[in-house]
N, C-alpha and C positions, 0 to 999 in steps of 0.2 A: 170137560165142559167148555171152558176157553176155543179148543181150537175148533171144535162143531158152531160154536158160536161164530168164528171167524170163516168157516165154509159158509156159513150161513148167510154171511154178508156180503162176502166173494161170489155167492152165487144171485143176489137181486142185484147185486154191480152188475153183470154179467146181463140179468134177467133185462135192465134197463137201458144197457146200452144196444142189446139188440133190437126196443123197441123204437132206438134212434134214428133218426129221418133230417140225411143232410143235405140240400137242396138246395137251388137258384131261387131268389125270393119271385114273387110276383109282385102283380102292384094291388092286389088285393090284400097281401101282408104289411100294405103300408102304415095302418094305423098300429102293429104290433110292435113295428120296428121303432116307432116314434115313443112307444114305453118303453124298449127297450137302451134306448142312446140318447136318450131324452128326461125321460119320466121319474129316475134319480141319481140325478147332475151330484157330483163329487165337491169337494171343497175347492177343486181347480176350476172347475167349470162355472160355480157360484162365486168366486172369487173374481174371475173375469169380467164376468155378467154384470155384478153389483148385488146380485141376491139369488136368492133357489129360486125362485119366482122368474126373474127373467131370463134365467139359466134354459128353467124349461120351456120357456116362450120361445127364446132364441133359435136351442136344438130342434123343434118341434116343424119349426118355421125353416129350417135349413134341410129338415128330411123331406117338406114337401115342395118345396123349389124344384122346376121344371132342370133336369139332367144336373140335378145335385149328385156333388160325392157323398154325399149319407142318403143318396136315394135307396129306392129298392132294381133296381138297376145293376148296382153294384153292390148287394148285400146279399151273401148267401146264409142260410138260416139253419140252422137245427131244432125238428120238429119231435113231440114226442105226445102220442096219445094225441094227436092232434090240434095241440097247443105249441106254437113257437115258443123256444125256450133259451134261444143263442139267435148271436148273431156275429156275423165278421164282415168283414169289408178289406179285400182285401188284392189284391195285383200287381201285375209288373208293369202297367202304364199310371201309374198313383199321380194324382195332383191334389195340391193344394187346392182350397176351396179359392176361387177366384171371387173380386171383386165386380160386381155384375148391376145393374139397376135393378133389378128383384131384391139384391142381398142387399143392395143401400134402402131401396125400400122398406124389408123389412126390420133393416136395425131403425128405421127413423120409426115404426112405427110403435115397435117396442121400446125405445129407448129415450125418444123426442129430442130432438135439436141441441136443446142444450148435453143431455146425457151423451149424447156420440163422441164429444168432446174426451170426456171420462173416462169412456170405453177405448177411447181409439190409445190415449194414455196406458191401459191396463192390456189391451192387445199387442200394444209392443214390446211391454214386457215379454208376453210370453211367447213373441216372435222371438225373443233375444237366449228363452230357453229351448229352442226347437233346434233339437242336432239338424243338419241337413238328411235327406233321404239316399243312402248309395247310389252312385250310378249304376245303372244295369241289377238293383234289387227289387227284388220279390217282396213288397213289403203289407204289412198287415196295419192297416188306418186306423180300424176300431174293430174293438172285439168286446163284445159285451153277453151278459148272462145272467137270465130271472136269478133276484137273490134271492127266492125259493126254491130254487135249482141248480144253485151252486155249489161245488165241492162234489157232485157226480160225475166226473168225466166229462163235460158236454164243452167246458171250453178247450180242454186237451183233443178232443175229437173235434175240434171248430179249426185248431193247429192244424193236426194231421191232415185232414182235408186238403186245408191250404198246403202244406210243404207236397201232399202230391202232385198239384195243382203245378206250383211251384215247378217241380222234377219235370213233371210232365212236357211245359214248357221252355225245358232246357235252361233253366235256371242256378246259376251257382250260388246264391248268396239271399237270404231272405234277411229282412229288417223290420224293427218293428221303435216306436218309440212310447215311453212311457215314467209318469210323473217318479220321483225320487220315493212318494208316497204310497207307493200302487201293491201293494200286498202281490197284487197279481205276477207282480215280478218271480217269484219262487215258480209259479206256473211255468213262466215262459221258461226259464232256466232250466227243469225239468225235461222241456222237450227242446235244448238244446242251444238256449239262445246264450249269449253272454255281452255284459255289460262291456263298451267299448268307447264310447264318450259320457261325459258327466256335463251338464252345465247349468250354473245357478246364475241368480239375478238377486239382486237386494229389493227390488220393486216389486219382482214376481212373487216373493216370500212374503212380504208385506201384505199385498191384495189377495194371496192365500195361505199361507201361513205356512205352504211346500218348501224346501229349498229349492228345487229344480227338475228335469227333467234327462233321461238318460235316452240314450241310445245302441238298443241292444240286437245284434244281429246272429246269421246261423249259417256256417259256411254248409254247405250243398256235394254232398262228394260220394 
């Protein structure tokens, strides 16, 4: 009974990732992508912000900024049944989000004059946790996935895309960075990646209660 039980499940794994659809986003996907990298903000992200609240103001306001790095531009998606259900962001020309008069705009509007102050305080903490990006890496920004549709393959299939991507490109080395706190870490691990910097902050812990942030990469061979 057990192992009928276990084809049985072997076989709707199977049944659901074929019905997987992985894809260039559009900009018609943009309001998907804003629930998805947005819509719920982790204890890093709130802790940065000042609250969930402006957490999700903040991200929301960052995906729809004109040639943002969390646009849909640079988001490829994993579709299933016709609903996006994944998302990655991910390449070999990665930049940091720059600071822009749109993005002072809309911190001032979320956050008011006095708040920026606060912010810019709890942003440099976690400047101070951010391994650097490898030169010459393949690296993965954000990877996110409905947590109604997680634990089905769709972020390891969100990987795999990327490292062929990656390959394809002539890439030897992919990267990826993520909080001390991220459960997700066993994922990346899984397919390959391994922990290779560590770095904490006393501040950054304080305004989120993480210690810090690693940096874990996947040699290409």
């Amino acid at each position: 009974m057990q192992h009928g039980f276990a084809d049985a499940t072997a076989s709707v794994y199977c049944l659901r990732m074929e019905r997987l659809t992985i894809r260039k986003a559009s900009a018609s996907d943009t309001d998907r992508i804003v629930e998805l990298f947005a819509g719920d903000p982790g204890d890093e992200a709130s802790g940065i912000a000042g609250s969930r609240e402006k957490a999700i103001a903040f991200g929301t306001g960052m995906v729809r900024l004109p040639e943002s790095p969390q646009g849909w531009r640079q988001t490829v998606v994993a579709e299933m049944d016709g609903l996006v259900v994944g998302i990655i962001m991910a390449g070999g020309d990665h930049k940091d989000m720059r600071v822009t008069p749109q993005l002072v705009y809309l911190a001032l509007r979320i956050f008011g004059p006095l708040g920026i102050i606060s912010l810019l305080r709890r942003l440099r903490a976690r400047v101070r946790v951010q391994p650097k990006t490898p030169d010459g890496a393949y690296h993965v920004a954000e990877i996110d996935v409905d947590p109604a549709s997680r634990n089905k393959g769709i972020g390891g299939a969100l990987l795999e895309n990327a490292e062929a991507e990656a390959r394809a490109g002539g890439y030897r080395l992919m990267s990826l960075t993520t909080s001390t706190a991220n459960p997700a870490r066993r994922l990346y691990e899984r397919h390959g990646f391994r922990v290779v910097e560590t770095r904490t902050d006393t501040a950054y812990k304080r305004y989120t209660e993480i210690d810090g942030r690693y940096l874990m990469v996947k040699d290409l061979r």
